[in-house]
N, C-alpha and C positions, 0 to 999 in steps of 0.2 A: 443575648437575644431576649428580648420581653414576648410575651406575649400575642402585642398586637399587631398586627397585619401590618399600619403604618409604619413602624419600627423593622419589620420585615422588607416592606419597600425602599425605605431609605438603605438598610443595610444592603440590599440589590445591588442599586445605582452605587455605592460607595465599593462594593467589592467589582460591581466593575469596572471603575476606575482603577482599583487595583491591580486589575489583571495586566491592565493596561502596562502598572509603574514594576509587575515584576513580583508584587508584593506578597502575591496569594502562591504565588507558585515557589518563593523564597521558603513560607513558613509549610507548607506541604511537607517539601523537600526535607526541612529540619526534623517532621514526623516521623517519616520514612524512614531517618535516619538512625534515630533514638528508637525505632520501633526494631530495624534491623539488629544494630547493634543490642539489643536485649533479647529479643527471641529468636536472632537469628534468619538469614533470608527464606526461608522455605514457607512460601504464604499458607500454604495448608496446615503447618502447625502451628503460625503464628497468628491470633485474631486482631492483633494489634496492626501489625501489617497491613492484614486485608482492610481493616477500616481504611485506614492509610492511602491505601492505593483506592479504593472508590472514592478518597474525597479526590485524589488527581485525578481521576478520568472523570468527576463529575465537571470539573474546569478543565478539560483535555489540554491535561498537561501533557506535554511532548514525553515520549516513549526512553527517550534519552534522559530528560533531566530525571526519570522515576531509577532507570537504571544506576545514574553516574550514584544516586542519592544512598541507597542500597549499597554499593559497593563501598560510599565512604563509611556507610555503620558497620559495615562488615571489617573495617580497616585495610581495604584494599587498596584505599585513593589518599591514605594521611592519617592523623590521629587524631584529630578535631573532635573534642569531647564535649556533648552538651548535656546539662543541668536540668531536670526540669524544677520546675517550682513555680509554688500557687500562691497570690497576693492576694490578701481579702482588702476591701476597702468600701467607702459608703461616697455617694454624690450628694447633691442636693438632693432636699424634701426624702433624707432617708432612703435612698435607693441601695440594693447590695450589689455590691460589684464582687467580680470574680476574673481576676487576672491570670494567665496561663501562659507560662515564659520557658523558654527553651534557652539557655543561655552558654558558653564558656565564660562568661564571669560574674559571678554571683554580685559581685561588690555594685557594678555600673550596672547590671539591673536593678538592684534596689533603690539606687539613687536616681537614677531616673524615670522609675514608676513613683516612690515618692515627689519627687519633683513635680511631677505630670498631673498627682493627686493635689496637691497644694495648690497648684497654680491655676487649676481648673474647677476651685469649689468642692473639691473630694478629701480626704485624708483615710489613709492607709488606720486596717483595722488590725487587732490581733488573730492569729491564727487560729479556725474555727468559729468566728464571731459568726459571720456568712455563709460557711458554706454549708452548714447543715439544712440551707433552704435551699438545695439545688440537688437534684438527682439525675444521673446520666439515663440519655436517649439516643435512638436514634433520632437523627432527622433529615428531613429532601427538602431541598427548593425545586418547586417548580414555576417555569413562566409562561406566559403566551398562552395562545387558545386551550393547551388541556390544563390550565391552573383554575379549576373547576371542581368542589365538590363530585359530581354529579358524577363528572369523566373521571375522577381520580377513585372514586369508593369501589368502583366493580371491580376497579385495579388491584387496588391494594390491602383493601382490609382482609381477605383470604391469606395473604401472606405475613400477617400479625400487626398492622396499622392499626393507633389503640385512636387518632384523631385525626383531623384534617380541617386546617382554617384556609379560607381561600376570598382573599378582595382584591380589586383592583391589578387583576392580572398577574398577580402571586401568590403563591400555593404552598402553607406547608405541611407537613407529611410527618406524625411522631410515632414511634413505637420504642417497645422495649430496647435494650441493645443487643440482642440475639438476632434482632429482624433487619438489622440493616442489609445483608449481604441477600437477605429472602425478598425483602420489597425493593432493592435495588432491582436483582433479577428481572419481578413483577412489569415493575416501568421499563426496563430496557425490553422485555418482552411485548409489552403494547408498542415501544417506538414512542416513548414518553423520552426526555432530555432530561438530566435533572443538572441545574445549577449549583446545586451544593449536596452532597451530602455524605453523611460523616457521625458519629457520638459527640452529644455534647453535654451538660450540664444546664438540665431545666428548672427553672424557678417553682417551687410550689406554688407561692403565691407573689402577686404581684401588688405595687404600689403604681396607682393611677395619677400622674400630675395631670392635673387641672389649669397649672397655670403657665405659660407660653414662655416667658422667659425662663422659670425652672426649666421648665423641657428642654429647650435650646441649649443650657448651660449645660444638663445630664448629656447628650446628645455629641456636645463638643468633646465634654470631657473624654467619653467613650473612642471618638474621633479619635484625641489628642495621643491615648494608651494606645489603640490599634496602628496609630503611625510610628510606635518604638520599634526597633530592629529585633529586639528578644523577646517579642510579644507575640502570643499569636494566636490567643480567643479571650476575647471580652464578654461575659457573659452579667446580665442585667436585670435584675427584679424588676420593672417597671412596665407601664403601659401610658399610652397619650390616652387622653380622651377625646373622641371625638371633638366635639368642642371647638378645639385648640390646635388639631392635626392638619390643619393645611397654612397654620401660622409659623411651622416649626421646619427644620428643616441642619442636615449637614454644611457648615458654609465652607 
């Protein structure tokens, strides 16, 4: 996730296509499951959990798939062991990427994030090169008429929201990660919806492309990673510049 609003939009529309293929509710699922099996199902002592389950209610994920998911980390349902592991890597014009893969096999995920990185203008970086420019947050999407500074501040900043960007009918929401489960409550208490939300890894700072076809290339490449099966956040130093932003686009 960059920074700017534009890149907030296009990830909108792309994850709702996903919801569509299955896709969001696959890597959910795979959280849930690595979160159970390490802390165990009891959501009150596990905060990994409870992130977990607010990012599926924030895509109302069905009640069942959060259960079946839970049960397999508990080893109820099989042995299915997942890995996590973090890929650093760079796009064009210098962008840092930040890969986050849940896997049973270490081998075919790296070959096919490196794959993904070559063939889309990126190459895989050594460990730590990138991520010391990312610090975890919370964050919300919001859409539709309350994706509004105005409607969203009386909301939220009581309940520890440190920001709030909002254009073109999408809204987002950052705070510490202590405040996710607080400014959740906040919005479901107003009867706000929120589209995503969950911890993520935010960019200190960003790299601005200026030029249309970098953009396009970063944009795909990011594409290209988020459609691997063992992936399951792409996170991006970058911002469009106006400029440029309505030349660009996910194809």
């Amino acid at each position: 996730m960059s920074g700017h609003s534009k890149w907030a939009n296009i990830k909108h529309k792309k994850d709702a296509a996903d919801k569509k293929k299955g896709k969001v509710f696959s890597r959910i699922a795979k959280e849930i499951m690595v979160a159970a099996k390490i802390g165990g199902g009891d959501v009150s002592a596990n905060p990994r959990l409870r992130s977990a389950l607010a990012s599926a209610k924030a895509t109302n994920m069905p009640n069942a798939n959060i259960e079946r998911a839970i049960k397999k980390g508990l080893g109820e349902l099989g042995d299915t062991v997942f890995e996590e592991i973090l890929y650093e890597g760079y796009g064009a014009e210098g962008v840092a990427i930040l890969i986050e893969c849940l896997t049973d096999n270490r081998n075919r995920s790296a070959s096919e994030v490196r794959m993904t990185l070559d063939r889309n203008g990126g190459n895989l970086a050594t460990s730590g090169a990138v991520s010391w420019m990312f610090h975890r947050q919370a964050h919300f999407v919001v859409t539709g008429g309350n994706a509004s500074e105005e409607a969203l501040m009386d909301v939220v900043l009581d309940a520890g929201a440190e920001d709030i960007k909002a254009e073109d009918g999408v809204a987002e929401i950052w705070g510490p990660p202590e405040t996710l489960e607080p400014i959740l409550e906040a919005l479901e208490k107003a009867g706000i919806e929120t589209e995503e939300a969950g911890i993520v890894r935010r960019p200190e700072t960003t790299v601005t492309l200026t030029n249309a076809d970098k953009a396009q290339q970063v944009l795909r490449l990011i594409d290209r990673l988020e459609d691997l099966d063992d992936v399951q956040v792409v996170t991006a130093n970058f911002e469009i510049d106006d400029s440029i932003a309505d030349e660009v686009d996910i194809d």
